[in-house]
N, C-alpha and C positions, 0 to 999 in steps of 0.2 A: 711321462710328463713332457719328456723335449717332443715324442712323434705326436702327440696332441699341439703342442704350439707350434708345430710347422704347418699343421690339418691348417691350424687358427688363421695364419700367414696368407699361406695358399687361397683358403678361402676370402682373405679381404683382397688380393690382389684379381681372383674374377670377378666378385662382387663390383671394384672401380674399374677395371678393366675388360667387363666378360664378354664386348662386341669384339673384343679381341683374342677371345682367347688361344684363338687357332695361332697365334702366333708366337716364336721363341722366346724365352725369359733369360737372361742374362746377368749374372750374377756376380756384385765385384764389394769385396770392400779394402777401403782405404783406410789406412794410419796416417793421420797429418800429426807432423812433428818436425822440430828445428833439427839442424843439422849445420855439419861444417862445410860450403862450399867455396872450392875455386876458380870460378871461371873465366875471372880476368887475372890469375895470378896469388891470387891477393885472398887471404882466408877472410871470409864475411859467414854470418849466418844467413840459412836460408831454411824455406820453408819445402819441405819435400812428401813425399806422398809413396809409401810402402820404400819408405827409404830412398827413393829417386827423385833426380832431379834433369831434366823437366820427367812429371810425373806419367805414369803409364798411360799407353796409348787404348783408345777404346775402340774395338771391333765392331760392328754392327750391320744389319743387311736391314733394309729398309722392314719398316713397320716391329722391330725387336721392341720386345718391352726392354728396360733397363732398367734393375735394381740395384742402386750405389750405398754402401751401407757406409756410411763416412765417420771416424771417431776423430775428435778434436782434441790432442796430448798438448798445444797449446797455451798459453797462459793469458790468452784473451780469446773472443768470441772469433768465428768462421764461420765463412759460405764460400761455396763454390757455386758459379754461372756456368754456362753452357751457350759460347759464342754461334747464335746461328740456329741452333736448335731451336725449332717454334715450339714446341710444347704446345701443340693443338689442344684447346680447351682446357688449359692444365695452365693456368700463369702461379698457380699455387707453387710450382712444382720448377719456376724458374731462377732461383738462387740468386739475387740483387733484394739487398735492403724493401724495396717498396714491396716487394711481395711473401717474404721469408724470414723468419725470425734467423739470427742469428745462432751457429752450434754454440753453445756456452762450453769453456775448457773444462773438459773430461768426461762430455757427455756425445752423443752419439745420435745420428738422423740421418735415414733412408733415403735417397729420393728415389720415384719410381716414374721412369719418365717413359715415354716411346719417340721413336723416331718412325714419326707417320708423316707417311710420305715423301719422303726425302732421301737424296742421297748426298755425294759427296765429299767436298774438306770442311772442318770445323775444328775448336779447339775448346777447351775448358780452361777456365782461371777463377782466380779468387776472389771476390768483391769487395772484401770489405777493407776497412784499416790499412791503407796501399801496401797490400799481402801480396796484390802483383808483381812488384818491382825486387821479390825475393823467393818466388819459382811459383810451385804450388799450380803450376799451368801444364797443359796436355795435349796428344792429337784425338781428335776424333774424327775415322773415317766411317763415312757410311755406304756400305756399296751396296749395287744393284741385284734387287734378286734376281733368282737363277734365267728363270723362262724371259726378263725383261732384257730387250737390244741395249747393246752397248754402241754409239755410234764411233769405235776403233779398237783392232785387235787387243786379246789379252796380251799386258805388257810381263812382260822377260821378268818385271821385279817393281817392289812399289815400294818408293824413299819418302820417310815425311821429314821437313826441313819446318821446326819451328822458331824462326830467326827475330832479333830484333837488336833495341840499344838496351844497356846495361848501366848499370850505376855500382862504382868498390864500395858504394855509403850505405849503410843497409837502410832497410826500410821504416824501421820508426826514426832515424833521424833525419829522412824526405819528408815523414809524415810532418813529423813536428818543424820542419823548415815550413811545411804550408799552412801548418794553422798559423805561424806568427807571422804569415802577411806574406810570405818572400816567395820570391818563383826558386822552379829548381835552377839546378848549375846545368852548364853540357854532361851530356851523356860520356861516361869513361869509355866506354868501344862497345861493341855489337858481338851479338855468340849466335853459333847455329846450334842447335839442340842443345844448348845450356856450355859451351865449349867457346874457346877463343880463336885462334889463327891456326892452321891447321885440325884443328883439334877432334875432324870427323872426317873417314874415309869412307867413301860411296864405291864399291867394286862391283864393276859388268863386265858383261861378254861380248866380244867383238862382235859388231854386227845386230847385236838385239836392240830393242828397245825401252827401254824404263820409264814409268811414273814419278814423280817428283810431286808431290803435296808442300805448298811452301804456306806457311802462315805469319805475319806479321806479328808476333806479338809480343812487342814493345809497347814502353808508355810515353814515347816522346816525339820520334819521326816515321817517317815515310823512306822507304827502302830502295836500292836497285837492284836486281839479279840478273844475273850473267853467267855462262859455261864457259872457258875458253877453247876457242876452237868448235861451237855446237851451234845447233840451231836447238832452239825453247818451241815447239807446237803447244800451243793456249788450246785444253780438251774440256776445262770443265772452271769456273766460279762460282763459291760457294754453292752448291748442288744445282747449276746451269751447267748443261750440256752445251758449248758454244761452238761458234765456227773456227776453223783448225786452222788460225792464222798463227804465222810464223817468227820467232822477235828473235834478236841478239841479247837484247837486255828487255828487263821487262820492269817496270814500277810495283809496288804494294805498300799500299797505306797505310796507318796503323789498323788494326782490326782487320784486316781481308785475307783471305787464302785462294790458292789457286792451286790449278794441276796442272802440268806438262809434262808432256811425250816428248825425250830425249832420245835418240839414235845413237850409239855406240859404232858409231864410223868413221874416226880418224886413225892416225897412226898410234900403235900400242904406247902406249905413255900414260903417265902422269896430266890431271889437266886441273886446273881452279875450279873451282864454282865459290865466287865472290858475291860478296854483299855490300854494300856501301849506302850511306846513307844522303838523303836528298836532300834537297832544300834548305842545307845547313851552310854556313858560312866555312866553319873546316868540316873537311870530310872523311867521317870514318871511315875503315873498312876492314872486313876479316874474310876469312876465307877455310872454304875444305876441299876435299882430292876429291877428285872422278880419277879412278883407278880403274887401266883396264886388268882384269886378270893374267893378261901377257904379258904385261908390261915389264919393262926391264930398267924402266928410265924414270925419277921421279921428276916433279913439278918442275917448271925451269922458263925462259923467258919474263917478260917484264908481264906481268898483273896486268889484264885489260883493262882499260878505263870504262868509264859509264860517264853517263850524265848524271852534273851534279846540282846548278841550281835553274836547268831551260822549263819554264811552265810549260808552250807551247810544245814542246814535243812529248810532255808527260799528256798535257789533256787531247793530242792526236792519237797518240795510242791509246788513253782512254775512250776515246769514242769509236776508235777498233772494234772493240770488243762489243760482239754481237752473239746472239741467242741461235743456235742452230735449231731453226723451225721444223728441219724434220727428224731427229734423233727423237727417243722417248727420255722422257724423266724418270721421275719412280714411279708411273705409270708406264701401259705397252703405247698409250696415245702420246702424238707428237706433239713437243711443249708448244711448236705453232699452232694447236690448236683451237687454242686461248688467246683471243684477237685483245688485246687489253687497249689497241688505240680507238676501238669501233666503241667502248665503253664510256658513255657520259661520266664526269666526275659531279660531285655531289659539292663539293666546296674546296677552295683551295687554302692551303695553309700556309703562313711565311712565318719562318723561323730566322732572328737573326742573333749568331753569338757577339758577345761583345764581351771585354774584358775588365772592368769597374772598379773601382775600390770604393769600398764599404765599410764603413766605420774604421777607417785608415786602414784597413788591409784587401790584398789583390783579391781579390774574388772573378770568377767568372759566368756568364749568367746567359740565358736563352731567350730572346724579348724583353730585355731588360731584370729579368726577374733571375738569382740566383738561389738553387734549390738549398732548401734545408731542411736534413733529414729529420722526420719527425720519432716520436718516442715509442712510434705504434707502426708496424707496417702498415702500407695502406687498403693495401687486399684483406687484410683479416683487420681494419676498420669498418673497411666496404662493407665485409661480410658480417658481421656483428653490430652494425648501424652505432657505430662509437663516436658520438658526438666532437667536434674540436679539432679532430686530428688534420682534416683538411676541408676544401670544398673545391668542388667542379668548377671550372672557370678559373680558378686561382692566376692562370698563366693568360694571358692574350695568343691569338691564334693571329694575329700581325704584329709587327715590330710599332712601339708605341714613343722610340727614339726616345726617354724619360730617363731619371737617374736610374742607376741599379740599385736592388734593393733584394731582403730575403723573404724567400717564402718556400711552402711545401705545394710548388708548380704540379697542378694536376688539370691535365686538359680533358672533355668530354668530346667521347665520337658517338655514333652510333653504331650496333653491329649491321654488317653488309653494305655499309658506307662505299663508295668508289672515290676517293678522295688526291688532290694534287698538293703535293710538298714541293716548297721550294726552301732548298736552305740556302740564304744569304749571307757573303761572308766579307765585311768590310776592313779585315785585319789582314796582316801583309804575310800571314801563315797560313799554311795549309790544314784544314780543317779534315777531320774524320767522323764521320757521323755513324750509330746504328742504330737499329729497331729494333727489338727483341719481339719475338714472337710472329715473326714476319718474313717474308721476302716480295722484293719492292723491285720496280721497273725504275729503271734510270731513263728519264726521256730525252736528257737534254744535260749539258753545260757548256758554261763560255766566260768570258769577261763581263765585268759592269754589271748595274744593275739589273733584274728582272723586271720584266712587262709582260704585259700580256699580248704583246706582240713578239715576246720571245718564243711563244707556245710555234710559230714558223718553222721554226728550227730545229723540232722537235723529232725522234724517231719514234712514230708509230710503228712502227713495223716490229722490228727485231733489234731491239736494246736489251741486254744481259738484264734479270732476274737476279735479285742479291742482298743481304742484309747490309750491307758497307759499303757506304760509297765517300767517298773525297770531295771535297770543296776547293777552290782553287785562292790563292791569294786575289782580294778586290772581286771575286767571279762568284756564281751563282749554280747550284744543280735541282733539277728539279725533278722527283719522280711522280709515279702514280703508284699506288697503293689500297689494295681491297680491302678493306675491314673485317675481314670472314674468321677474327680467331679474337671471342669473346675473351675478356680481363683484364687486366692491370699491368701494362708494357713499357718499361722503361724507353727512353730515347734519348741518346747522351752523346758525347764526345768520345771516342776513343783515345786519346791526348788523356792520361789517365790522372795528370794535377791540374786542367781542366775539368775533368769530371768532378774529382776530390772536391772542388772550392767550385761547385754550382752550375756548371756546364752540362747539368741532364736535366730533364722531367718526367711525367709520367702521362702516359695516352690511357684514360679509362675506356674501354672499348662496349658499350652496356646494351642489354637486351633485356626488358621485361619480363621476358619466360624462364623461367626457373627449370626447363628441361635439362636432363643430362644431354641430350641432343647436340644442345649449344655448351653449356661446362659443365666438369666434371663437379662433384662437390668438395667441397674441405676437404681435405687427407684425414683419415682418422689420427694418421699419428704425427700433423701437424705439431710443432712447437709453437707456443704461445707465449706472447713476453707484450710489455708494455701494459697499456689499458686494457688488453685483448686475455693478459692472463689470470686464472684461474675457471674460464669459462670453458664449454665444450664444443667439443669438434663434431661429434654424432655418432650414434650407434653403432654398433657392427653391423 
């Protein structure tokens, strides 16, 4: 009976997948369950994954299928997203409320995802019930297959650094601080892979070179990172291959990861690699060792500084960062090949956040409109023509400057749209924005309003490719954006008690033809909840 129900398996994953079958299947499952951690000291529960915290890292070479068997030990419902991962024609298959039922505690769901066409740093977290601010998050690298150019020698060693701020409060008492109106407190300090001030040691070889994958992923600020003693080479943002410029210190946002090629060429010692946190009025900071393996002498000297609240030198080195037009991606063709400034756009978008209260509590909202979650996700409303749950248009596609208010924010695209985003940001913080199911050309940011006489300013040429981009306090960023990945895409704030109280919506992204061509179909073993259950998903 079990070699019959593996045949059964096997055969549903060619069947949704059989244009790929040539390619590797990879196989994981996960136990989520609470757990005791410490990572500012301090015993808190958290939420860990096959008993770790931050949870396993995922290996991948471009185009892998991924099958994640996930069980929820739990005492309330879970999901897990996947930061970055487009999920070509699959938003079924992308783990945020609007397109995914909920794991219910003690039950169990597959996802079976690929990683088409991509490489690079990504991470995974949790979505639901601010599950993030108590682990339950991961690396995901994806690297180049074999015969595709890499544009820099293979590195000596490859560190992921998944850093951010921290809270000793656990997370249903954040949660329940936001539903009754109130903002969070300051962050209690910052961890690198879930550790506090020393608490991770990085060891190389004199002379070699190493990778460093860093990812943001906090729910409050915006980062700095620093070597002491090194220079940081910037090789790749979120799966851009970019120009191999050189930083001391380098910013990341909430939601963003990067890569850099580190030199192992000072004197044998002990060195920092520090984190600190931006644009806050105090400033955190933690730290772990670059060890050389010769070393005889540990950490010593005063902690480099960083910058801690200059815009202009953050949004300078932001606009650094450029596309290397002739390296390949996860194609052998060079990502310059793809002229995106020679591209008419089709309509431009303005998004403005704003911060409201609503029925006497803080909410936060996108055009005015602050999201609320409805009873039904809205891809398996879509797809089951379930009356009520929402309507297209629900959101304006410009700022309408009106009170805030609530709603189930869904905007209408078209598929193959060429479309211009600008987010506008008239609040005195720094914003984090993503796309799900995307990567997006940054053309442009600055201060003050946008015009359309800011489009001058603009890099057609070679601007970095990326799902996460920053907003400046009072300043504006605008990208371009092709529409080429049919379904139901979140778009939100990274600021994750932002997000929680209304600071996302959803991009319907639609195509008349019902080919698998364009999406994939319902997963058989979709979960159904709301007004979507007790109905069917489809045959074998």
């Amino acid at each position: 009976m079990r070699i019959n129900l593996c045949c059964l398996v096997l055969l549903a994953l060619v069947l949704v997948h059989g244009v790929n079958g040539e390619n590797p299947y990879r196989f994981f499952t996960w136990k989520i369950t609470y757990g005791d951690i410490y990572p500012l000291g301090v015993k808190q529960q958290g939420i860990l994954i096959n008993g770790q915290f931050p949870g396993p890292t995922i290996d991948a070479v471009t185009n892998d299928n991924l099958i994640i068997s996930v069980y929820n030990y739990l005492r309330e419902p879970f999901l897990i997203s996947w930061n970055g991962i487009q999920q070509r024609r699959n938003s079924w298959q992308d783990g945020v409320y609007g397109t995914t039922c909920p794991i219910p505690p003690g039950k169990n769901f597959t996802y079976i995802l690929q990683a088409k066409d991509q490489i690079g740093s990504f991470y995974y977290f949790p979505s639901l019930g601010f599950h993030k601010a108590a682990g339950a998050f991961g690396a995901i690298r994806l690297w180049s297959r074999p015969l595709i150019p890499v544009p820099f020698p293979n590195p000596a060693g490859d560190f992921t650094l998944l850093v951010g701020d921290w809270y000793k409060t656990n997370h249903y008492i954040l949660r329940r601080l936001l539903d009754s109106g109130r903002n969070l407190p300051f962050p209690d300090g910052l961890l690198i892979n879930g550790r506090g001030w020393n608490g991770n040691t990085f060891t190389v070889q004199p002379g070699k070179t190493y990778r460093f994958r860093i990812s943001n992923v906090g729910i409050a600020t915006s980062i700095n990172i620093r070597i002491q003693g090194h220079k940081m080479k910037l090789v790749e943002v979120e799966g851009s291959h970019t120009l191999q410029n050189t930083y001391d210190a380098f910013d990341l946002h909430l939601g963003q990861s990067s890569s850099f090629l580190v030199t192992a060429d000072q004197a044998a010692q002990d060195y920092y690699i520090v984190i600190s946190s931006r644009f806050t009025t105090r400033v955190l900071t933690t730290t772990a060792v670059l060890h050389y393996s010769n070393s005889g002498r540990g950490v010593s000297g005063p902690i480099p500084e960083g910058p801690t609240t200059q815009i202009a030198w953050s949004l300078s080195q932001a606009r650094s960062i450029r596309w290397n037009l002739t390296a390949s991606g996860p194609r052998p063709n060079p990502q310059g090949s793809y002229h995106y400034g020679l591209i008419k756009t089709s309509q431009t978008i303005t998004l403005a956040n704003s911060a409201p209260f609503i029925n006497g509590k803080q909410r936060y909202a996108v055009n005015s409109v602050s999201f609320l979650p409805p009873d039904t996700p809205l891809k398996l409303a879509d797809y089951f023509k379930i009356p009520g749950v929402f309507y297209v248009g629900s959101i304006p596609s410009n700022p309408n400057f009106g009170n805030g208010y609530l709603q189930t924010s869904v905007m209408g695209a078209n598929f193959r749209e060429f479309v211009e985003i600008v987010f506008q940001n008239w609040e005195d913080s720094v914003q984090s924005w993503h796309i799900d199911g995307y990567s997006f050309f940054v053309a442009g940011m600055d201060g003050g309003q946008w015009t359309a006489a800011s489009r001058a300013r603009y890099n057609l040429r070679d601007t970095v490719a990326r799902s996460t981009v920053q907003v400046y306090p009072r300043a504006w960023t605008a990208i371009y954006i092709a529409l080429d990945n049919v379904g139901m895409w979140n778009i939100r704030s990274e600021n994750w008690a932002r997000q929680y109280l209304g600071q996302q919506f959803y991009l319907r992204v639609y195509t008349s033809s019902n080919s698998w061509r364009d999406e994939l179909p319902i997963p058989k073993n979709a979960l159904l909840c709301g007004r979507a259950r007790g109905r069917r998903t489809r045959p074998l």
